[in-house]
PyMOL Python script that loads the backbone (N, CA, C, O; Angstrom):
from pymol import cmd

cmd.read_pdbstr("""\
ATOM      1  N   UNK A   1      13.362 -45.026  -8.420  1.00  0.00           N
ATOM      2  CA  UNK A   1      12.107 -44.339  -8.118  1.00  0.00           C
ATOM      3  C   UNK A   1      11.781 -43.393  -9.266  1.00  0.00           C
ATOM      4  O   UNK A   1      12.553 -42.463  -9.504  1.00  0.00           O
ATOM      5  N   UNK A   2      10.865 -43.547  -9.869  1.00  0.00           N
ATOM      6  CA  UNK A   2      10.199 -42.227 -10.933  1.00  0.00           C
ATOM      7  C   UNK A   2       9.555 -40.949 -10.334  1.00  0.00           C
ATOM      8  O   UNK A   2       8.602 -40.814  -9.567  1.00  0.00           O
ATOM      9  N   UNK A   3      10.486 -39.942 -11.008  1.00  0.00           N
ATOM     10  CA  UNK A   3       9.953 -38.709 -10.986  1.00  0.00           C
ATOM     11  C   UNK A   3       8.545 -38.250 -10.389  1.00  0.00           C
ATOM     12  O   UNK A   3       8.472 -37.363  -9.538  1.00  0.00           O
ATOM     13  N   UNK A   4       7.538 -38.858 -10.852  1.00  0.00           N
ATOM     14  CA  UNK A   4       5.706 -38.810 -10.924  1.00  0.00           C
ATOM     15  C   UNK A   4       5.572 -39.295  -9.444  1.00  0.00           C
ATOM     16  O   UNK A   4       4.485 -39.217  -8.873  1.00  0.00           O
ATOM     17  N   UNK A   5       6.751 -39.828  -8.788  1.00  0.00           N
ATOM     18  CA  UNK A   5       6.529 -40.438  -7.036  1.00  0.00           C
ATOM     19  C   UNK A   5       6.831 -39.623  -6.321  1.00  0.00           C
ATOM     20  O   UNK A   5       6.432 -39.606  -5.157  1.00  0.00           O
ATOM     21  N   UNK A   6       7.637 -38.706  -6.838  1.00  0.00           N
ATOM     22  CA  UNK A   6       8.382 -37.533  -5.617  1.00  0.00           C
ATOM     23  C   UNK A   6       7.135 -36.284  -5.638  1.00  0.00           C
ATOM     24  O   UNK A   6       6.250 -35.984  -6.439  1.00  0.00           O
ATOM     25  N   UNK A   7       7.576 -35.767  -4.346  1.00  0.00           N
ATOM     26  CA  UNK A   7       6.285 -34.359  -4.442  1.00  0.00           C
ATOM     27  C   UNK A   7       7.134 -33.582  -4.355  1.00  0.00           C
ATOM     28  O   UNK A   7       8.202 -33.657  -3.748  1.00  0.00           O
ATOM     29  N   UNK A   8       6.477 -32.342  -5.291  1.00  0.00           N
ATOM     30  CA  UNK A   8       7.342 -31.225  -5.483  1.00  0.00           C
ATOM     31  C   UNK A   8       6.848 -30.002  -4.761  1.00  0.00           C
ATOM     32  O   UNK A   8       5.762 -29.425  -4.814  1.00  0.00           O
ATOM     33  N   UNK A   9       7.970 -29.760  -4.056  1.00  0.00           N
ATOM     34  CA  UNK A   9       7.495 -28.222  -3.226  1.00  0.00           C
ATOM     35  C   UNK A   9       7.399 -27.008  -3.734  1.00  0.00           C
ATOM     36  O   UNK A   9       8.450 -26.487  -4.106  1.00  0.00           O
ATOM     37  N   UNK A  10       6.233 -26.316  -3.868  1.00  0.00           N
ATOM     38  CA  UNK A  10       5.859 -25.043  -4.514  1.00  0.00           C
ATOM     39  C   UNK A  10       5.655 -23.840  -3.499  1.00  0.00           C
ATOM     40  O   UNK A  10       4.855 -23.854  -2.564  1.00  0.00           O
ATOM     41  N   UNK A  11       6.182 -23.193  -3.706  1.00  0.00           N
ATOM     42  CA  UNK A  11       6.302 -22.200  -2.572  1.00  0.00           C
ATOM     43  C   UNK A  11       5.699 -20.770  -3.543  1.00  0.00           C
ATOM     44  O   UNK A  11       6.234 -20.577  -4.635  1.00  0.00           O
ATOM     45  N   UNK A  12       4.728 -19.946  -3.133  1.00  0.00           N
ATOM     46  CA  UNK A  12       4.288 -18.965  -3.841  1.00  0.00           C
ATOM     47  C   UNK A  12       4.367 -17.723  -2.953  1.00  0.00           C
ATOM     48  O   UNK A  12       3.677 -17.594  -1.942  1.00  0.00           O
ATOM     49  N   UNK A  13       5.508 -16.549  -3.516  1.00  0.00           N
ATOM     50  CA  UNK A  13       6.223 -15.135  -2.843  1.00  0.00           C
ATOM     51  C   UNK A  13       6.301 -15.423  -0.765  1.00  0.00           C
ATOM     52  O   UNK A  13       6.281 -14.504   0.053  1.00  0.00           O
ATOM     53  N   UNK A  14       6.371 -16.692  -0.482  1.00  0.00           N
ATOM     54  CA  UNK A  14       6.994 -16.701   0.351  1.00  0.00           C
ATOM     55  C   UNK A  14       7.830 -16.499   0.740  1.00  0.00           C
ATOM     56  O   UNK A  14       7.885 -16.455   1.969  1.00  0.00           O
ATOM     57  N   UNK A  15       9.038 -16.242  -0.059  1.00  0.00           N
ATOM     58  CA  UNK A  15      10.225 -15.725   0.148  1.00  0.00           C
ATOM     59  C   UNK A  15      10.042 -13.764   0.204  1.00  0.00           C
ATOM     60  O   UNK A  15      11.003 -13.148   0.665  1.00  0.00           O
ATOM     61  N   UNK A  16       8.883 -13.011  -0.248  1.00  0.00           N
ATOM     62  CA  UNK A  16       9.070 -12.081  -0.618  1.00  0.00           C
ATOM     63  C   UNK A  16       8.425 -11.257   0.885  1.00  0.00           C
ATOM     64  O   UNK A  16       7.321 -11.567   1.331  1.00  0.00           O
ATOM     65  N   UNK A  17       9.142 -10.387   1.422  1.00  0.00           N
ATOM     66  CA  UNK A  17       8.613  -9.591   2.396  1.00  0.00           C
ATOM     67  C   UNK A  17       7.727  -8.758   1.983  1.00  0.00           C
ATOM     68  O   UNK A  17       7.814  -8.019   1.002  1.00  0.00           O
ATOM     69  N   UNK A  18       6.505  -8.905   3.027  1.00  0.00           N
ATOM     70  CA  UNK A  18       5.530  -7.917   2.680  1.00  0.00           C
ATOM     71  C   UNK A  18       5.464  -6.133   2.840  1.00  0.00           C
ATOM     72  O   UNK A  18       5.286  -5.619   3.944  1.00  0.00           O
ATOM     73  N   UNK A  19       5.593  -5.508   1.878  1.00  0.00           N
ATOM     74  CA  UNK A  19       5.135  -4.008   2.098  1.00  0.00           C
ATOM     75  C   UNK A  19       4.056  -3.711   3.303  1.00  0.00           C
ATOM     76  O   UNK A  19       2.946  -4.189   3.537  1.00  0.00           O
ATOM     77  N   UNK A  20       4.988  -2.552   4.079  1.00  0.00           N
ATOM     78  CA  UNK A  20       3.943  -2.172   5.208  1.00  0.00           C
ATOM     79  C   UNK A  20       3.589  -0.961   4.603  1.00  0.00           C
ATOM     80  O   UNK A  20       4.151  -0.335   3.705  1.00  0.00           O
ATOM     81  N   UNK A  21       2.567  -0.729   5.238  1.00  0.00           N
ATOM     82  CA  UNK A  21       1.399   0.562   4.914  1.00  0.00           C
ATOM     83  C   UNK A  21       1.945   1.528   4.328  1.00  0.00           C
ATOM     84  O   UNK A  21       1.725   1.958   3.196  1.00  0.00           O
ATOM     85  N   UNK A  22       3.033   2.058   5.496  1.00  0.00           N
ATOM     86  CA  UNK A  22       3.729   3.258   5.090  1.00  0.00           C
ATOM     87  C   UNK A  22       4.047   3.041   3.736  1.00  0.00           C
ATOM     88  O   UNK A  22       3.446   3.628   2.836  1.00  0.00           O
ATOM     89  N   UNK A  23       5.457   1.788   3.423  1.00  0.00           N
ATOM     90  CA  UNK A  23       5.681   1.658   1.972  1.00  0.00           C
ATOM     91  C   UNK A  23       5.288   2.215   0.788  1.00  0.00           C
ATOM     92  O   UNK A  23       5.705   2.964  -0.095  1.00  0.00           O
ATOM     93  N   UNK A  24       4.125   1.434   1.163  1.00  0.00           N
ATOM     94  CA  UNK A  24       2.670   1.192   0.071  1.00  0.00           C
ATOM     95  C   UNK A  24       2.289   2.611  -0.641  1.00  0.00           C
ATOM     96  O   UNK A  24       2.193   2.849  -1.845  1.00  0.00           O
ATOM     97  N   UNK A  25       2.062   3.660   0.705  1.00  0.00           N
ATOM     98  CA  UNK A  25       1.487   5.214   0.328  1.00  0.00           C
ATOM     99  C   UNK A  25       2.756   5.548   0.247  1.00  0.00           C
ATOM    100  O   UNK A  25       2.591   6.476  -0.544  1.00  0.00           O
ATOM    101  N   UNK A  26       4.125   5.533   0.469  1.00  0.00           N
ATOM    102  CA  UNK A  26       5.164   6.352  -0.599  1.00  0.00           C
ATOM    103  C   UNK A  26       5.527   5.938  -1.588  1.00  0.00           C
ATOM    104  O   UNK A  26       6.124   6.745  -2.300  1.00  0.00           O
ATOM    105  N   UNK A  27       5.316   4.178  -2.241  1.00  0.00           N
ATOM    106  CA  UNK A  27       5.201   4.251  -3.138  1.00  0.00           C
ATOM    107  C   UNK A  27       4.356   4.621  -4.562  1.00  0.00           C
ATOM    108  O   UNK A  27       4.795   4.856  -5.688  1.00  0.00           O
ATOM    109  N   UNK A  28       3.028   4.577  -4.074  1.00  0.00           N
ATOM    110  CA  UNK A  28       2.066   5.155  -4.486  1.00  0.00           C
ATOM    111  C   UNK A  28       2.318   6.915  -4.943  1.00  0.00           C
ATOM    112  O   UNK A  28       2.303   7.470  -6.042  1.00  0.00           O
ATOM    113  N   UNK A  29       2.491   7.310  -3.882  1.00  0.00           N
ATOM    114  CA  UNK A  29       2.633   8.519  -3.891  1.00  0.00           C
ATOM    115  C   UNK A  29       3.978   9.157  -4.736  1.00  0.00           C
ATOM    116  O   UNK A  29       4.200  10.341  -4.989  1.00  0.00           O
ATOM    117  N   UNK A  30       4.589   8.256  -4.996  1.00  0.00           N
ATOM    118  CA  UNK A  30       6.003   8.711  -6.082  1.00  0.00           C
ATOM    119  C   UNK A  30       5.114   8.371  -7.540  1.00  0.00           C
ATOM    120  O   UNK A  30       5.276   9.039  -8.561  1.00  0.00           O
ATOM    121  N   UNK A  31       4.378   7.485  -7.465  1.00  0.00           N
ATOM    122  CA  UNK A  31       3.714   6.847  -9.013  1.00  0.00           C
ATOM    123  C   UNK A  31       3.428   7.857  -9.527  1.00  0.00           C
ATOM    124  O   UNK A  31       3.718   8.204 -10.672  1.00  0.00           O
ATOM    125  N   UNK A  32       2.319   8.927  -8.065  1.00  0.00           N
ATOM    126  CA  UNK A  32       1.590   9.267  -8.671  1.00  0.00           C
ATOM    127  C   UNK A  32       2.028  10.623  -9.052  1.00  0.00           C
ATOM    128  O   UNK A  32       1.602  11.091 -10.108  1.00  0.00           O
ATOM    129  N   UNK A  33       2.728  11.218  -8.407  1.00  0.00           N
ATOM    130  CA  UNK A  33       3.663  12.580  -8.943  1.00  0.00           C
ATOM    131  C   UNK A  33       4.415  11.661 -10.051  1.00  0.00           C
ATOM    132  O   UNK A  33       3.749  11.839 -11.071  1.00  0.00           O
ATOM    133  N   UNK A  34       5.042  11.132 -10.230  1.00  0.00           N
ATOM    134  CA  UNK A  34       5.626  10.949 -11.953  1.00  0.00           C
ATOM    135  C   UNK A  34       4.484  11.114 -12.593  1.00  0.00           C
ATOM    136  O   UNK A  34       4.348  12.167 -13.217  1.00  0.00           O
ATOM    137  N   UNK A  35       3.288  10.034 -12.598  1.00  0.00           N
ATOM    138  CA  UNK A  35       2.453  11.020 -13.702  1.00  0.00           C
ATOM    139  C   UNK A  35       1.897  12.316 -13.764  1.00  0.00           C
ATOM    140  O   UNK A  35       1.395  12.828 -14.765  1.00  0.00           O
ATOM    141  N   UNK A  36       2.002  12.777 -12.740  1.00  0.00           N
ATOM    142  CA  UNK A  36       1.517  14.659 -12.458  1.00  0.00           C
ATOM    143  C   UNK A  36      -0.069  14.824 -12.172  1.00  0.00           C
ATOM    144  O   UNK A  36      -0.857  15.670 -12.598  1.00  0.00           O
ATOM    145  N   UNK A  37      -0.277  13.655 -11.248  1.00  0.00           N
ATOM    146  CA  UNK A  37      -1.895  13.521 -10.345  1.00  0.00           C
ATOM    147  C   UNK A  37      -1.197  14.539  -9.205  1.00  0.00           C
ATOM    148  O   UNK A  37       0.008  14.594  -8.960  1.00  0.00           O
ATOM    149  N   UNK A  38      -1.796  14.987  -8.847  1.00  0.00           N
ATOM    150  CA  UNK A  38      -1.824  15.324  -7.007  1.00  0.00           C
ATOM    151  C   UNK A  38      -2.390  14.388  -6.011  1.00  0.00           C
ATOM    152  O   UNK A  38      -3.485  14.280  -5.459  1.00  0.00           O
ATOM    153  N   UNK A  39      -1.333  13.788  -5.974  1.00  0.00           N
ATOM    154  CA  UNK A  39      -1.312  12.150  -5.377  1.00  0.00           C
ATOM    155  C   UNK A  39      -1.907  12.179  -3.940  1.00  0.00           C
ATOM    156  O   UNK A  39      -2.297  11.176  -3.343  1.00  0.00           O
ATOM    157  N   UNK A  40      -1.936  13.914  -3.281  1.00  0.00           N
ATOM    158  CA  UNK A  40      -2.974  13.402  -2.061  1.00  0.00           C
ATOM    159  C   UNK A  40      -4.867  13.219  -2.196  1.00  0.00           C
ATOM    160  O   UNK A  40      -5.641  12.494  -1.570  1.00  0.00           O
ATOM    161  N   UNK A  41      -5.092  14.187  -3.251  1.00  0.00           N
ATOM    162  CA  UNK A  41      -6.268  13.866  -3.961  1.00  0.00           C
ATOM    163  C   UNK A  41      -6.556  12.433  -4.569  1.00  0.00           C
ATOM    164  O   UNK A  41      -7.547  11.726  -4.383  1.00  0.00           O
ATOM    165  N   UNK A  42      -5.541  12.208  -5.270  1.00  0.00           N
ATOM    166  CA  UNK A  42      -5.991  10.772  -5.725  1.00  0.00           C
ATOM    167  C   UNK A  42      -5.997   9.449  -4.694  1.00  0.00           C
ATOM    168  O   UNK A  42      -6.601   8.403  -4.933  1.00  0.00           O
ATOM    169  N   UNK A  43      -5.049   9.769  -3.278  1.00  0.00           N
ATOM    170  CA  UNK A  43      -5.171   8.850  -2.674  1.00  0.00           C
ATOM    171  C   UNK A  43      -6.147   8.957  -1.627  1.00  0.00           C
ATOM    172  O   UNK A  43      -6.402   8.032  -0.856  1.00  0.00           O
ATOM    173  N   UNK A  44      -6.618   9.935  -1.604  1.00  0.00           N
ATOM    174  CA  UNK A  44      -8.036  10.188  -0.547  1.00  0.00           C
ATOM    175  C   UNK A  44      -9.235   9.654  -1.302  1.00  0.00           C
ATOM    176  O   UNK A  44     -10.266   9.364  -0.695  1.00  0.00           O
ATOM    177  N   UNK A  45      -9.116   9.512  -2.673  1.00  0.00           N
ATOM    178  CA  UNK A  45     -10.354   9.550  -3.555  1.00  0.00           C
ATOM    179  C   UNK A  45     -10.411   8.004  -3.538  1.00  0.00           C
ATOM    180  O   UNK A  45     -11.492   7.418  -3.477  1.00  0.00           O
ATOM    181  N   UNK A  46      -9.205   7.345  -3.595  1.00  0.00           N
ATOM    182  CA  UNK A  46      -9.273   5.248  -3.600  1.00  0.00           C
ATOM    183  C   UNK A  46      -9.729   5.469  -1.826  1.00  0.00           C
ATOM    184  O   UNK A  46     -10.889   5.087  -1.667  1.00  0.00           O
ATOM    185  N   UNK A  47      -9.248   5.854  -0.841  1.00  0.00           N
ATOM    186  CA  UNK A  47      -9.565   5.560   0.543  1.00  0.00           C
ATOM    187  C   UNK A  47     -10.987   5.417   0.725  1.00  0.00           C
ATOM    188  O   UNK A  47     -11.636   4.452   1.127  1.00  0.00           O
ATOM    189  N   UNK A  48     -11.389   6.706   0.307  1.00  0.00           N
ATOM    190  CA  UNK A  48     -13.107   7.127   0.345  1.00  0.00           C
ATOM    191  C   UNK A  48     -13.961   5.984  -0.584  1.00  0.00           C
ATOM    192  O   UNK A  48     -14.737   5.226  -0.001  1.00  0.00           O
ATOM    193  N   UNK A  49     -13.787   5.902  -1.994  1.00  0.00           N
ATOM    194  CA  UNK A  49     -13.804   4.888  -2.572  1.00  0.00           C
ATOM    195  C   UNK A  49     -14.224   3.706  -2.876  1.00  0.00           C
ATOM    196  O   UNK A  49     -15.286   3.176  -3.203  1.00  0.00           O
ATOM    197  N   UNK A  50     -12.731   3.301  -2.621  1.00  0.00           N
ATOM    198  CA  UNK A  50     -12.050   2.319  -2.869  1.00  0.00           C
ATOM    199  C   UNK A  50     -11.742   1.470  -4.156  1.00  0.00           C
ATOM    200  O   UNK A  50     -11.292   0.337  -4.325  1.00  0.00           O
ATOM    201  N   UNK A  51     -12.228   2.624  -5.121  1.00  0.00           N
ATOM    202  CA  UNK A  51     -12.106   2.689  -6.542  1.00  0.00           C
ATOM    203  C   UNK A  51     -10.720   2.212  -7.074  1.00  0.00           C
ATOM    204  O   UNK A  51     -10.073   3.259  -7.053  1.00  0.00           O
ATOM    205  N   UNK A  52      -9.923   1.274  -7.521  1.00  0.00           N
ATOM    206  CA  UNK A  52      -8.802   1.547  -7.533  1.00  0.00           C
ATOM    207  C   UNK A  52      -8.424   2.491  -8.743  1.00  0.00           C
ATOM    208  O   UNK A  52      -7.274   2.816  -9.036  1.00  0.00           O
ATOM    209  N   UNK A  53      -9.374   2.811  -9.285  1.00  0.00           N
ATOM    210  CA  UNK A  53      -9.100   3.366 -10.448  1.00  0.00           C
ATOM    211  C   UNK A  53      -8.192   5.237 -10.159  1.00  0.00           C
ATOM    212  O   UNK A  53      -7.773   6.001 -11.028  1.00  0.00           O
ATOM    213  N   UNK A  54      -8.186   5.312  -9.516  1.00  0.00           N
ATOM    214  CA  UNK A  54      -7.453   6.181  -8.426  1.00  0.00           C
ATOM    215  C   UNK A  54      -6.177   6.053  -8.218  1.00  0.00           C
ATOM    216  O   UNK A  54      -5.475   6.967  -7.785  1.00  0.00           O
ATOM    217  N   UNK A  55      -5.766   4.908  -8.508  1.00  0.00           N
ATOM    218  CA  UNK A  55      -4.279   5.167  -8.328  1.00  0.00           C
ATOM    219  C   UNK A  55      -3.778   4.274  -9.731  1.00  0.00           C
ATOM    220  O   UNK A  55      -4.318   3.215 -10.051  1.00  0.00           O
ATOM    221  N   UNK A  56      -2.780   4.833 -10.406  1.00  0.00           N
ATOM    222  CA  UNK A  56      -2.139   4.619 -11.408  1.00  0.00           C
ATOM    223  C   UNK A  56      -1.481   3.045 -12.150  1.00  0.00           C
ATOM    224  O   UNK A  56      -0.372   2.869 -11.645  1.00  0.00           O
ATOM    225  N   UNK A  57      -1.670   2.386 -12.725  1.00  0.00           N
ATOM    226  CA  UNK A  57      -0.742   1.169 -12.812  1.00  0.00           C
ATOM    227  C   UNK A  57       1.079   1.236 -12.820  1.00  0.00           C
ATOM    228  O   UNK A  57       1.788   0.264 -12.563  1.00  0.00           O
ATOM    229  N   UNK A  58       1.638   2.760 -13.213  1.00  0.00           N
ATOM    230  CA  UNK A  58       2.570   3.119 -13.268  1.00  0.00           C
ATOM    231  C   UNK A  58       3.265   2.613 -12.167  1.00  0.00           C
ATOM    232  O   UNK A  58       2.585   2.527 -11.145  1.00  0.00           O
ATOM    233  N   UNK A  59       4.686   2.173 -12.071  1.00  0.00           N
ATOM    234  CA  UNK A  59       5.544   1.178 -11.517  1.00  0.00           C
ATOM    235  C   UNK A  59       4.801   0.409 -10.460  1.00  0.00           C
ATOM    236  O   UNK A  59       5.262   0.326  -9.322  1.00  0.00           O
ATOM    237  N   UNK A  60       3.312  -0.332 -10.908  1.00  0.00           N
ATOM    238  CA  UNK A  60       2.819  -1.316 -10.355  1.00  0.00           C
ATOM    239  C   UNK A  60       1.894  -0.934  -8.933  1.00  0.00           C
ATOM    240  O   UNK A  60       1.592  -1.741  -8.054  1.00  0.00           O
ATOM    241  N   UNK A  61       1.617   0.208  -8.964  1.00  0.00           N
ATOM    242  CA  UNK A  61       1.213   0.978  -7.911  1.00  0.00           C
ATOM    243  C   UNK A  61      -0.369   0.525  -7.097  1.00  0.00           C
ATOM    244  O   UNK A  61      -0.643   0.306  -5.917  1.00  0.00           O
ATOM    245  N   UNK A  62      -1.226   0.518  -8.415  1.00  0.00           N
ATOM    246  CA  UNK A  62      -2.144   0.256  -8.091  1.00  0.00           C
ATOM    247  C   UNK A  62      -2.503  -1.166  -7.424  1.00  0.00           C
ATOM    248  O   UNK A  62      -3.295  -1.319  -6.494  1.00  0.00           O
ATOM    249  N   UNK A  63      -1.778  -2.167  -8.068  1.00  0.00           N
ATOM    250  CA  UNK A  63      -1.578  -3.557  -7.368  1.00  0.00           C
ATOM    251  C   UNK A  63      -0.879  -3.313  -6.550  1.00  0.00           C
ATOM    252  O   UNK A  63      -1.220  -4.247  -5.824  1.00  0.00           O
ATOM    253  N   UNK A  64      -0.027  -2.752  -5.918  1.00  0.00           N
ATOM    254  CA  UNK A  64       0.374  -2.747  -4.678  1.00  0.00           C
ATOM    255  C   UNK A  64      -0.822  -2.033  -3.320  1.00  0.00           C
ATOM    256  O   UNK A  64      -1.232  -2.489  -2.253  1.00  0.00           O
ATOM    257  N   UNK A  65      -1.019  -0.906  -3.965  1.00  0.00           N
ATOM    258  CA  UNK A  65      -1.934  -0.051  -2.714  1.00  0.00           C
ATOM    259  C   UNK A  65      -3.519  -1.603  -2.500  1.00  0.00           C
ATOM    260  O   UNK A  65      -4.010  -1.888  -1.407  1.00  0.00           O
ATOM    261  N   UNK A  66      -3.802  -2.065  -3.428  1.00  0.00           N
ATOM    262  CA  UNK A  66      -4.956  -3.199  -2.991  1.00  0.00           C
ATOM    263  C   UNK A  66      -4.324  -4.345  -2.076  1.00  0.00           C
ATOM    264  O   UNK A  66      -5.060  -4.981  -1.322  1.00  0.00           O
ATOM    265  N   UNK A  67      -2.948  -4.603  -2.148  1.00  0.00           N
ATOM    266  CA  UNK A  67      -2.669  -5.526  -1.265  1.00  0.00           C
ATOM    267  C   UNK A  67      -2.928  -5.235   0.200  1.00  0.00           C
ATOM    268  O   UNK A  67      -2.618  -6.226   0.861  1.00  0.00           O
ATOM    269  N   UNK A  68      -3.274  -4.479   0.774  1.00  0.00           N
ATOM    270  CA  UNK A  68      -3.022  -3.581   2.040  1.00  0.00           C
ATOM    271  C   UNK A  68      -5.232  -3.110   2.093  1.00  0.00           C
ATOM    272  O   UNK A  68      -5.919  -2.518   1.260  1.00  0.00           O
ATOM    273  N   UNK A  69      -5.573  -3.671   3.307  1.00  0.00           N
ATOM    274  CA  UNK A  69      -7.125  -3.234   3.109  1.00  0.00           C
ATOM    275  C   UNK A  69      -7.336  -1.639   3.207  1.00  0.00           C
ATOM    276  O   UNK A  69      -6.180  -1.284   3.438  1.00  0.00           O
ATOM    277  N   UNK A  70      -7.906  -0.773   3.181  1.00  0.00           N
ATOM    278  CA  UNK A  70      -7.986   0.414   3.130  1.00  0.00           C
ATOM    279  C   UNK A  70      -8.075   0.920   4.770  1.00  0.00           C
ATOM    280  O   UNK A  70      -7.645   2.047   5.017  1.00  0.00           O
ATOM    281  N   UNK A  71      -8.549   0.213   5.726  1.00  0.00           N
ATOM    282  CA  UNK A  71      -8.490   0.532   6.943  1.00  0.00           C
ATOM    283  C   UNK A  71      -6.979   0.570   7.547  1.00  0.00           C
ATOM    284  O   UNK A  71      -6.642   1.285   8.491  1.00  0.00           O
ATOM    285  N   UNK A  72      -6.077  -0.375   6.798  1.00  0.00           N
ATOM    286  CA  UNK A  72      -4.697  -0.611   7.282  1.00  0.00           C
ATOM    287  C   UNK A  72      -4.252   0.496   6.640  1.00  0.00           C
ATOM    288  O   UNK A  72      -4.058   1.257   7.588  1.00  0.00           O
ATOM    289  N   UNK A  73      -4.053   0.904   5.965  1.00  0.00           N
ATOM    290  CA  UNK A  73      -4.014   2.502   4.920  1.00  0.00           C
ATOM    291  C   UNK A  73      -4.058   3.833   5.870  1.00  0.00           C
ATOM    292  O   UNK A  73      -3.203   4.678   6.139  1.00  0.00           O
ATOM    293  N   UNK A  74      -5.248   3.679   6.214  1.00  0.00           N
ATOM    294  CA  UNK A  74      -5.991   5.009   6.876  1.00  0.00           C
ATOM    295  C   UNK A  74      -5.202   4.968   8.461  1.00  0.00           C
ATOM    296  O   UNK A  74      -4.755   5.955   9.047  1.00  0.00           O
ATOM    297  N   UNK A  75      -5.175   3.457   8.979  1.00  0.00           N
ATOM    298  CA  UNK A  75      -4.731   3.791  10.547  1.00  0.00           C
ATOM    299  C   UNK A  75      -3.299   4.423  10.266  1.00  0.00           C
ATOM    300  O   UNK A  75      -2.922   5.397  10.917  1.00  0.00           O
ATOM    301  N   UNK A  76      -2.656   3.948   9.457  1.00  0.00           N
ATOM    302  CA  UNK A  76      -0.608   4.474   9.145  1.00  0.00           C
ATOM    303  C   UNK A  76      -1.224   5.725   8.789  1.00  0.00           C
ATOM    304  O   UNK A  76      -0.334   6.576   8.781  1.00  0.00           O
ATOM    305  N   UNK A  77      -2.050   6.098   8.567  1.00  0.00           N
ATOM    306  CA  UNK A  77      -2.063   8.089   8.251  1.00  0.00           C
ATOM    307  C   UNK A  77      -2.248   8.156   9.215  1.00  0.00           C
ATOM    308  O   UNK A  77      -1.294   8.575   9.870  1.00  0.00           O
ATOM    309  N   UNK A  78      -3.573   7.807  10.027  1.00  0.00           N
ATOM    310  CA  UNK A  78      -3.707   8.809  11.224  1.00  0.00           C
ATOM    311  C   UNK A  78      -2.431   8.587  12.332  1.00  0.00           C
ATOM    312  O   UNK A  78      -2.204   9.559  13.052  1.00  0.00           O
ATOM    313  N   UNK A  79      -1.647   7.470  12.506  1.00  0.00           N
ATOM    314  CA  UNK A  79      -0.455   6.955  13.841  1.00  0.00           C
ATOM    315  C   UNK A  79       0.868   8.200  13.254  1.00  0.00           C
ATOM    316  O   UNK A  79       1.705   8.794  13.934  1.00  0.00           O
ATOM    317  N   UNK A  80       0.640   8.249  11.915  1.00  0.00           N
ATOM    318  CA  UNK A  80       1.988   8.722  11.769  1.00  0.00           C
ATOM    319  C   UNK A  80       1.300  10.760  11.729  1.00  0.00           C
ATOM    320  O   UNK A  80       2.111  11.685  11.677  1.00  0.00           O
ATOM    321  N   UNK A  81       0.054  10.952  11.761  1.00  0.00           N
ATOM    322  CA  UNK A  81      -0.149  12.559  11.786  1.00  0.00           C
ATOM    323  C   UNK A  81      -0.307  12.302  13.524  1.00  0.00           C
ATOM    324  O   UNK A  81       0.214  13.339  13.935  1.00  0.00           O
ATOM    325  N   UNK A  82      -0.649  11.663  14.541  1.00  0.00           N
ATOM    326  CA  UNK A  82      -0.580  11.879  15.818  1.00  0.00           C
ATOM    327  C   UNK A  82       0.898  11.935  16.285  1.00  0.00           C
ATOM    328  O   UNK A  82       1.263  12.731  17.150  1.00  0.00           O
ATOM    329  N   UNK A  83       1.792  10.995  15.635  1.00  0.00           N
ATOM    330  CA  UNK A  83       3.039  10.910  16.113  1.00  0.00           C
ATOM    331  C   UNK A  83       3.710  12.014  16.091  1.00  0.00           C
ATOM    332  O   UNK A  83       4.711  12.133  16.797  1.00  0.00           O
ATOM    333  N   UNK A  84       3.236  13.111  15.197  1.00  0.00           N
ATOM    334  CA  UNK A  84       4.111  13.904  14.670  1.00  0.00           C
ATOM    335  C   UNK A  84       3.818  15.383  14.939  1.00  0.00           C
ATOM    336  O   UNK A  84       4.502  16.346  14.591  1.00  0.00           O
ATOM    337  N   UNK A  85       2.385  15.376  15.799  1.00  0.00           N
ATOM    338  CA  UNK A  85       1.551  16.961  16.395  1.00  0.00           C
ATOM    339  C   UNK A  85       2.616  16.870  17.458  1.00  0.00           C
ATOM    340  O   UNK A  85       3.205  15.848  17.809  1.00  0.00           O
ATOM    341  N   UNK A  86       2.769  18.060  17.904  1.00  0.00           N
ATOM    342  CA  UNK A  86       3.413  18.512  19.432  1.00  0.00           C
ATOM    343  C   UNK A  86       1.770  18.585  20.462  1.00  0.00           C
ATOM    344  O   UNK A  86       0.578  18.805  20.248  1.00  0.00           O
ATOM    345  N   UNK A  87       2.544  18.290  21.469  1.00  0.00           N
ATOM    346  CA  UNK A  87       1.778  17.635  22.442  1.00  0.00           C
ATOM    347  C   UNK A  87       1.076  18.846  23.421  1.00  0.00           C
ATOM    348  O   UNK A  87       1.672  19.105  24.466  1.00  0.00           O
ATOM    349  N   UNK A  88       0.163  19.390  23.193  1.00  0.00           N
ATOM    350  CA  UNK A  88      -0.090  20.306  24.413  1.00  0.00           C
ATOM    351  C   UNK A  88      -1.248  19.598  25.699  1.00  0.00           C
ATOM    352  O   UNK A  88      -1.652  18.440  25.812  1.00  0.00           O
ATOM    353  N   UNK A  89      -1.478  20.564  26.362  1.00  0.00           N
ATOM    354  CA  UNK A  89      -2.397  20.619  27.347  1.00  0.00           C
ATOM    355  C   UNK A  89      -3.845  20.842  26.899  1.00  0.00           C
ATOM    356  O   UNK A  89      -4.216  21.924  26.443  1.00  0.00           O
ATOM    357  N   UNK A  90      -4.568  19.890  27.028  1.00  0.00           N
ATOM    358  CA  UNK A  90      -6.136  20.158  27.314  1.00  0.00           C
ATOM    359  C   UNK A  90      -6.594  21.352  28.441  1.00  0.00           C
ATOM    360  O   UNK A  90      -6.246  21.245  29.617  1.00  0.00           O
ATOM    361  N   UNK A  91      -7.206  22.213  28.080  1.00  0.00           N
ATOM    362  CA  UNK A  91      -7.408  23.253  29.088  1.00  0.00           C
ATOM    363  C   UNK A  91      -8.640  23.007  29.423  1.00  0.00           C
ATOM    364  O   UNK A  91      -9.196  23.695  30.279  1.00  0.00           O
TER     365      UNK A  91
END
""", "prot")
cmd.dss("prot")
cmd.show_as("cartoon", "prot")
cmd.util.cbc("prot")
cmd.orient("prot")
């Protein structure tokens, strides 16, 4: 049988687990303190945005924070600032 008869299986970062949200904004957020942004400014400024020009190419940052839509972004801020208020009473 020749080579040119067999089909070859191509598999593209299927093997690679995807970064969740959280990830994404601490890795971002380390990029962006190594270069000496104030990385909550710069990451409010891509949210609002969606400029990526806002977040750094430095250890691949900026291609990472676009993999993730900006709404998936914003809900991991707000789940993880509700998770984390103490709980009172509505009066």
């Amino acid at each position: 049988m020749d080579s040119m008869d067999k089909t070859v299986k191509f598999n593209v970062k299927g093997d690679e687990k995807e970064a969740s949200p959280r990830e994404i904004l601490l890795t971002v957020h380390n990029a962006l303190l190594e270069k000496d942004y104030n990385p909550i400014n710069q990451i409010v400024g891509y949210l609002l945005s969606g400029d990526p020009a806002y977040i750094p190419r430095h250890n691949n940052a900026r291609s990472l924070v676009r993999r993730k839509e900006r709404d998936e972004l914003i809900e991991e801020l707000v789940r993880f600032y509700l998770a984390n208020q103490p709980v009172d009473k509505v009066k």
